[in-house]
C-alpha positions in Angstrom: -27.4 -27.7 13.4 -24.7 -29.0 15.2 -20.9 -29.4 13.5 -18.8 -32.2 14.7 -16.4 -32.0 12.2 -12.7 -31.9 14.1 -10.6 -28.8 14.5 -6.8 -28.7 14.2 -4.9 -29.4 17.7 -4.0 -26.0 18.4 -5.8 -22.6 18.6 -7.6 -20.6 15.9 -7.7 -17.4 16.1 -10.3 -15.5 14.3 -9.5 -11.6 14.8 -12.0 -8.9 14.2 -11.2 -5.2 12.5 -12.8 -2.6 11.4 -11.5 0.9 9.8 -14.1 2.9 11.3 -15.9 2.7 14.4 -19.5 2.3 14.5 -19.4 -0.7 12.1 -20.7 -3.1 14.4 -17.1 -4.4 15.5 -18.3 -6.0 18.8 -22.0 -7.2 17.4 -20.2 -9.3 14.8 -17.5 -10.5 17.2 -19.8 -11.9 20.1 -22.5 -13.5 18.2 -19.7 -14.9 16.0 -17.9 -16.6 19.1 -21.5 -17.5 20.5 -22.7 -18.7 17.1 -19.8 -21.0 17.0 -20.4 -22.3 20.2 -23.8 -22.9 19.5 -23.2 -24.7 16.4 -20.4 -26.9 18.1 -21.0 -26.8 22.2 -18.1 -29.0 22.1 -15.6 -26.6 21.4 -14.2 -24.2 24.3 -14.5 -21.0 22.5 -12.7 -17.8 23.9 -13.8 -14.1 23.1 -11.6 -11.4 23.7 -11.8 -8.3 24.3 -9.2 -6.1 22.3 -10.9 -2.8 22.5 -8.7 -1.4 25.1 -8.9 0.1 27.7 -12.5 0.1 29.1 -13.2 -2.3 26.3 -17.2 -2.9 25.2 -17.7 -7.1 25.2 -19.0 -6.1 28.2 -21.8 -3.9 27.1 -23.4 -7.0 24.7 -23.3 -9.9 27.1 -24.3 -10.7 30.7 -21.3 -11.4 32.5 -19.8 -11.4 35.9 -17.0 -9.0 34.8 -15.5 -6.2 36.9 -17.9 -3.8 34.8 -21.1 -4.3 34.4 -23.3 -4.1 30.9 -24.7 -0.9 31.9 -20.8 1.1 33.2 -21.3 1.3 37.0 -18.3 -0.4 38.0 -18.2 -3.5 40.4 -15.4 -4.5 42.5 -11.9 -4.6 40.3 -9.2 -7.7 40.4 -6.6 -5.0 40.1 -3.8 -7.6 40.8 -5.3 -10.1 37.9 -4.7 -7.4 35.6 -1.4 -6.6 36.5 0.0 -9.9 36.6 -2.4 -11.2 34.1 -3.6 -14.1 35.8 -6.4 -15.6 33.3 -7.4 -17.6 36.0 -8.7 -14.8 37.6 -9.7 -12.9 34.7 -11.6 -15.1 32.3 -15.7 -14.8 32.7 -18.3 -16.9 31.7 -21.3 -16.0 29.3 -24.7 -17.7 29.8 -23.9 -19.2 26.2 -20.6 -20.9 27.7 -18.4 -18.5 25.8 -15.3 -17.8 27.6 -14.6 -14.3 28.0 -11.3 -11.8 28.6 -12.6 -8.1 29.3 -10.7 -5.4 28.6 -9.4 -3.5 31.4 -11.9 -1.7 33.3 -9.2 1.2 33.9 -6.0 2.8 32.3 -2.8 1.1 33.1 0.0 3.7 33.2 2.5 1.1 31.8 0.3 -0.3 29.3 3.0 0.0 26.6 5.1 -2.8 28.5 1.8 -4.4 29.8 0.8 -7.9 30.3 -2.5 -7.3 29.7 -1.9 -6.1 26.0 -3.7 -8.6 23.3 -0.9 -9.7 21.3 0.8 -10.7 24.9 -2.6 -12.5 25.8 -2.9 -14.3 22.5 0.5 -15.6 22.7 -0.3 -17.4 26.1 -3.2 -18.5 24.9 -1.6 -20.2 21.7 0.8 -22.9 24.0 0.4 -25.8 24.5 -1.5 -25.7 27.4 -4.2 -23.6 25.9 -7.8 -25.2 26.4 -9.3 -23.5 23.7 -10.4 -24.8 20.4 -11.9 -21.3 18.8 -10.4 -17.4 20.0 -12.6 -14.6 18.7 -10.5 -11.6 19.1 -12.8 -8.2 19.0 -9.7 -5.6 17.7 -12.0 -3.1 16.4 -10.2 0.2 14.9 -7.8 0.0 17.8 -4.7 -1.1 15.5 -1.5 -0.5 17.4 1.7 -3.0 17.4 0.1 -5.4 19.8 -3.4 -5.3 17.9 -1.6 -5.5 14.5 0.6 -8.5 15.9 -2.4 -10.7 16.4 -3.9 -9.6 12.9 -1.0 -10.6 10.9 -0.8 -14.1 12.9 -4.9 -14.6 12.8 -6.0 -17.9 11.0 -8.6 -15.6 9.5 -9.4 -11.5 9.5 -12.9 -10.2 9.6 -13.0 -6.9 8.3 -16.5 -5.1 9.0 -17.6 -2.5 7.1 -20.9 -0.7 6.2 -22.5 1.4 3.5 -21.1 5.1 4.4 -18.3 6.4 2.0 -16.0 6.8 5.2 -16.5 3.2 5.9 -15.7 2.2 2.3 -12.8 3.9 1.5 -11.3 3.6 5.1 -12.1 -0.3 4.6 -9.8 -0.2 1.1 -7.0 1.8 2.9 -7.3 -1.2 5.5 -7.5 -4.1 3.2 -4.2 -2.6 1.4 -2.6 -2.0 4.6 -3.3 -5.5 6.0 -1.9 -7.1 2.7 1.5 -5.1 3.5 1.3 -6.3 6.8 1.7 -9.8 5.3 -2.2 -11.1 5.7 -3.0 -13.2 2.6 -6.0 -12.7 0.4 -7.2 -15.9 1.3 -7.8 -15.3 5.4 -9.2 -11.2 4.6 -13.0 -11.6 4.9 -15.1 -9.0 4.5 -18.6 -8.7 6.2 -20.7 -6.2 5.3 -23.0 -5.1 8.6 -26.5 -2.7 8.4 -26.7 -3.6 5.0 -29.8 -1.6 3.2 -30.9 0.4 0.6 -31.0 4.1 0.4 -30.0 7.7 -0.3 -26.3 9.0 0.8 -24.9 5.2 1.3 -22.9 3.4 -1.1 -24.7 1.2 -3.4 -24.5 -2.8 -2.3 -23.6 -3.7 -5.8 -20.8 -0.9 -6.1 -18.9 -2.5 -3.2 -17.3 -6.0 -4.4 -16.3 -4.2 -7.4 -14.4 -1.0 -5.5 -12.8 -3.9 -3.4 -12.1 -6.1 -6.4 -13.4 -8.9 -3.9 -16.4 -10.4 -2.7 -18.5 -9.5 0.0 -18.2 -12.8 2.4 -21.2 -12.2 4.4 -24.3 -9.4 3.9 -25.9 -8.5 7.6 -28.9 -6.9 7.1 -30.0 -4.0 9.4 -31.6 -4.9 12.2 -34.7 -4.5 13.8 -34.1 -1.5 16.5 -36.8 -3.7 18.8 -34.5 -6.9 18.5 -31.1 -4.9 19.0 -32.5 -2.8 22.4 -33.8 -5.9 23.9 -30.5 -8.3 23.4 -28.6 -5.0 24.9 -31.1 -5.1 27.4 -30.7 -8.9 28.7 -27.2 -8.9 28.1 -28.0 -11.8 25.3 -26.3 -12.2 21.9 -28.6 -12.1 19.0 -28.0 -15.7 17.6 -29.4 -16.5 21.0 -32.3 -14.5 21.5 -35.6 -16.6 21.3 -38.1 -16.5 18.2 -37.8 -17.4 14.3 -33.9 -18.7 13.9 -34.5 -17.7 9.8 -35.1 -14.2 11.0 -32.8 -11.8 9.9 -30.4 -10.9 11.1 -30.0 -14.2 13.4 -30.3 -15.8 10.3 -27.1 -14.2 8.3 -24.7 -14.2 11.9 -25.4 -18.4 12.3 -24.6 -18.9 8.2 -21.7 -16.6 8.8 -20.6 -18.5 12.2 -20.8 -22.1 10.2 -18.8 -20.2 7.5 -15.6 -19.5 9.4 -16.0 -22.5 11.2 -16.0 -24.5 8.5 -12.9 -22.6 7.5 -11.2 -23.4 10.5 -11.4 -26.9 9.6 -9.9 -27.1 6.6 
């Protein structure tokens, strides 16, 4: 399925939180910038990396970034970084996806930094910009810069799963994010490794703690299918086989989703 359907002139940017780590963050932020990209080839589509520093884009895609998939560094553009120069920066994916990295290395001054993701975003969001689509992967990392390009997203994904630590902290988000001035309307929630079992929150407890519904059920995922994308550095809305397998499947209907909603 490809959309053709024209996008606003400037930028959307599509951020991507999470109150506790381990949610699947990073899985639902590159195969939602590559499942875009797939259903519109089209549109330039930038992912960055907000994870910061060291970052983890890096680990799900094959890229020619200054670290590689599996840590052992490669030779650094420390200048780029510096002076972020996105010329110099910005890597391709074998999808087409544009991608930032996060830093491969501490800055000392990264309070006042260039680098820092709000700072990026509003570079990116001038007139000049070439992209049509920016994924932002945020993660738990939620400083001042982080929170600046949540509040100013065209839409929030917040990923949760079923562990009470991931609920609760995910309702202690959702109410922080509406005092940060996010409306209802852009808050999505995606619910990632969703199954069925003992010790896990029940999957028809969860729209009603929230008072909201679930926008998009991702059901866990085959270990097989999630070593070998790691392995070839491949998203799984890419990986070859039955596109109505899950969870390929659930990340395509929630790509066409948002895109959708960009459009409107």
């Amino acid at each position: 399925m490809i959309l053709k359907q024209p996008l606003p002139q400037h930028a959307r940017t599509i951020a991507i939180s999470s109150a506790t780590g381990g949610a699947g963050c990073t899985t639902i932020a590159v195969n939602l910038a590559c499942g875009m990209k797939k259903l519109n080839p089209d549109r330039n589509t930038l992912l960055v990396d907000g994870q910061y520093p060291f970052g983890t884009v890096q680990q799900f895609l094959e890229l020619s970034s200054p670290v590689s998939r599996v840590g052992f560094p490669l030779p650094v553009d420390y200048a780029a970084y510096e002076t972020a120069d996105l010329d110099r920066l910005l890597m391709t994916s074998t999808s087409g996806v544009k991608v930032l990295p996060a830093p491969p290395y501490p800055i000392a001054d990264y309070a006042t930094s260039l680098t820092k993701p709000d700072v990026i975003a509003r570079r990116l969001q001038r007139d000049a910009n070439p992209f049509d689509i920016i994924v932002v992967d945020v993660g738990t990392n939620l400083d001042r810069s982080t929170t600046a390009i949540v509040s100013q997203a065209y839409a929030l994904v917040i990923v949760l799963n079923q562990t009470p630590a991931s609920v609760n902290g995910t309702r202690l988000a959702l109410e922080f994010f509406s005092a940060a001035g996010v409306t209802s309307e852009r808050m999505h929630l995606v619910l990632n490794k969703a199954t069925k079992g003992q010790g896990i929150v029940d999957l028809n407890t969860i729209p009603h703690l929230f008072k909201r519904e679930i926008t998009s059920l991702i059901p866990t995922a085959d270990a097989t299918l999630l070593d070998t994308a790691l392995l070839r550095g491949q998203p799984i809305v890419e990986m070859p086989g039955d596109s109505e397998q899950s969870p390929q499947k659930e990340l395509m209907a929630l790509a066409a989703d948002l895109y959708g909603r960009l459009r409107e």
